[in-house]
N, C-alpha and C positions, 0 to 999 in steps of 0.2 A: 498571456491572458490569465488574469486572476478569478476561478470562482469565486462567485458570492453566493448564489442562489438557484434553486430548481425549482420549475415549472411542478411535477407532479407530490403531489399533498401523501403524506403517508398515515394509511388508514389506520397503524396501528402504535403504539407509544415504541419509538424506537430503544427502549432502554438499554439493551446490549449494546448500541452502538454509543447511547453516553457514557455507558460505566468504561467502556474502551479507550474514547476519549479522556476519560477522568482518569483511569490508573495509567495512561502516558503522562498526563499533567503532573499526578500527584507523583510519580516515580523520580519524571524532571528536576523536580522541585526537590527531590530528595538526593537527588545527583550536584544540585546547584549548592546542599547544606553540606559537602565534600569535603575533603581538603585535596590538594592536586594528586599526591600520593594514593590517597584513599580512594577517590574517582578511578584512578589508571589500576589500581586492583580490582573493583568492582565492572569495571568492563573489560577487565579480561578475562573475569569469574561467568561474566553474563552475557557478555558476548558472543557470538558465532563467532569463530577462530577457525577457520578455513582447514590449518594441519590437524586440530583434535578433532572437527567433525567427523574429516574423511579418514582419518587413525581409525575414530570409532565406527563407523560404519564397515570399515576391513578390516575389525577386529582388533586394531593393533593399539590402541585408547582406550580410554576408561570409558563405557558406554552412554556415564554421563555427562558426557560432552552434547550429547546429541538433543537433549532438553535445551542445550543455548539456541535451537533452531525457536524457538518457541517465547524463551525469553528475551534473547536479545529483539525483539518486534515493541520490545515497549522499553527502548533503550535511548535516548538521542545523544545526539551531538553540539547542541546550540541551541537557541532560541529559534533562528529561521528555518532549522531542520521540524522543531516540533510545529510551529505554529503553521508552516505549511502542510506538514501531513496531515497535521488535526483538522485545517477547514477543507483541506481533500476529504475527508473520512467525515466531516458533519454536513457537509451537501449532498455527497453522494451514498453515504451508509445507511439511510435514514430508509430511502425507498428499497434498497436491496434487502434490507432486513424484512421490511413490509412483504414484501413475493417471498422469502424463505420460511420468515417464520424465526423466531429470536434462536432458538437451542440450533438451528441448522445453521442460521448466518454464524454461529459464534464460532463453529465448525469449519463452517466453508472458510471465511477472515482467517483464521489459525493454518489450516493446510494450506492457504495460499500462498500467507507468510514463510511457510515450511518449505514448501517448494520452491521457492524466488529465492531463498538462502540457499538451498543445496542446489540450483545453478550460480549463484556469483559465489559459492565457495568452492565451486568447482570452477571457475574462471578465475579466480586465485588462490588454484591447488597450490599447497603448498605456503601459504601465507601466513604468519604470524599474526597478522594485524586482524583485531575484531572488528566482523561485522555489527553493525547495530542502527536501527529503525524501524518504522511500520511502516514504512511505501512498498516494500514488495509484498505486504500481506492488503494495504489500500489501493494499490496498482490491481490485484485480483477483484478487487469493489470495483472498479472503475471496468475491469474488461465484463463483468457480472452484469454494469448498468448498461454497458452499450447493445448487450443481448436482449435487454429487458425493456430497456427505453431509449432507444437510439431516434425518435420523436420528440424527446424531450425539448424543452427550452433552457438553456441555463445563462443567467444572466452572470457577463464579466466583466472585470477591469480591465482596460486596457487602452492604451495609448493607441493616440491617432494623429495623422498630418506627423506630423513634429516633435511638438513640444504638448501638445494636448490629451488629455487623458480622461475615458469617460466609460462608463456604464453602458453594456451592450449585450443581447441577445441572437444568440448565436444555436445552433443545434446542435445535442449533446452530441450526435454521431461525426459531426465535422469537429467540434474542442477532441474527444476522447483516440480519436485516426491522426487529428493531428500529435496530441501531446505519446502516443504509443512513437508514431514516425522520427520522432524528436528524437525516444529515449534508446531507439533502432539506431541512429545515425551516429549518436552518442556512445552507444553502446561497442559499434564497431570501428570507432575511434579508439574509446578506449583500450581496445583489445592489442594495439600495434602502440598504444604510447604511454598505457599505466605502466606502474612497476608495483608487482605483490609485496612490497615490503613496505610500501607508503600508504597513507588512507587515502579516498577521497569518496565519489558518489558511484554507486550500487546499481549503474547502469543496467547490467544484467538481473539483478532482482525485479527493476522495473520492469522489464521485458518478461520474466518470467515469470511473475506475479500477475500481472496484465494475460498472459496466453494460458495460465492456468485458470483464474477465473471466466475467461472465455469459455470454456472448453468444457470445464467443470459448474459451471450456471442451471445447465438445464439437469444435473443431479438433485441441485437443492432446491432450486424452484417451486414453489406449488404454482401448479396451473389455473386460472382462473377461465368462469363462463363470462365470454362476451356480451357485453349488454346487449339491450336491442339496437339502443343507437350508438355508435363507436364511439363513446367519450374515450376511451381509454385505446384506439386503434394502434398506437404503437407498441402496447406492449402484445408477446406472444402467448 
């Protein structure tokens, strides 16, 4: 199931979460003006690299290593890598920033990211190979919204019967338990079949990005007074 679309209207100009979207576009774009060489330096300069994090974190690495938790979140790997996290992060960023407030969501998105990388580079201690994406820092947007709007409507793509494929409305709390169960099952797959010296997807970032913005929601949150009459009953 593809999002397209959410139900609740955001009362205030998301711009944090365009300019976010925009400096993964424009970075892309700047990765794509590469040469093969110069790409495979520049992501092992920006990248999360699993041995220098954790070198630097026990002292035994250059400390800046540990800014690649940070940079590599606006890093991709392909076309289908960025464009799906980007419309993850323009469906659902738009209202998490509205309940935070711009300077806290930019916050909360960034530790999210932070934490989702120092669990998958702790799942492949050890590893030579950079990490790089923003789904474990949009994985923390998505466990944020199911806190906030787990009422929601989000309208998806998806195949039906067969061969048929159509537009459907479904509730955020059944898309966001499903798509976490996925990256659970995924996750502990890959735990018994990756090998740290190969790339592939960041199983564990999703997981931990997702249970960090859970968890961490109700820090940035501004609380709202309930109307008289529950337009707004889902959220807390």
């Amino acid at each position: 199931m593809i999002p397209v679309s959410d139900s609740p209207r955001s009362r205030t100009i998301p711009f944090v979460n365009w300019t976010l979207i925009l400096l993964n576009v424009l970075i892309f774009l700047f990765e794509l003006s590469l040469s093969s060489r110069a790409l495979d330096r520049f992501l092992f300069t920006w990248g999360a690299v699993p041995i220098r994090v954790w070198g630097a974190l026990l002292g035994q690495a250059d400390p800046f290593w540990l800014i690649t938790l940070i940079t590599s979140q606006f890093l991709h790997g392909g076309w289908a890598h960025i464009l799906g996290n980007m419309l993850y992060l323009w469906v659902f960023g738009d209202n998490v920033e509205d309940r935070m407030g711009h300077l806290r969501y930019l916050v909360f998105y960034l530790l999210c990211g932070v934490l989702a990388g120092l669990i998958q580079t702790l799942v492949l201690f050890g590893s030579r190979v950079p990490l790089i994406g923003a789904s474990g820092a949009i994985a923390g947007v998505l466990g944020a919204y199911l806190v906030l709007f787990p009422g929601a409507r989000v309208t998806v793509l998806s195949p039906y019967f067969l061969f048929g494929l159509g537009f459907f409305e479904v509730p955020a709390a059944l898309l966001l338990v499903m798509w976490f169960l996925l990256q659970f099952i995924n996750g502990m797959a890959a735990i018994t079949t990756a090998s740290p010296s190969v790339g592939g997807i960041g199983w564990w970032a999703h997981i931990g990005g997702f249970v960090a913005g859970w968890l961490l929601v109700r820090l940035f949150a501004r609380r709202r007074p309930r109307p008289a009459w529950p337009l707004d009953w889902y959220e807390w």
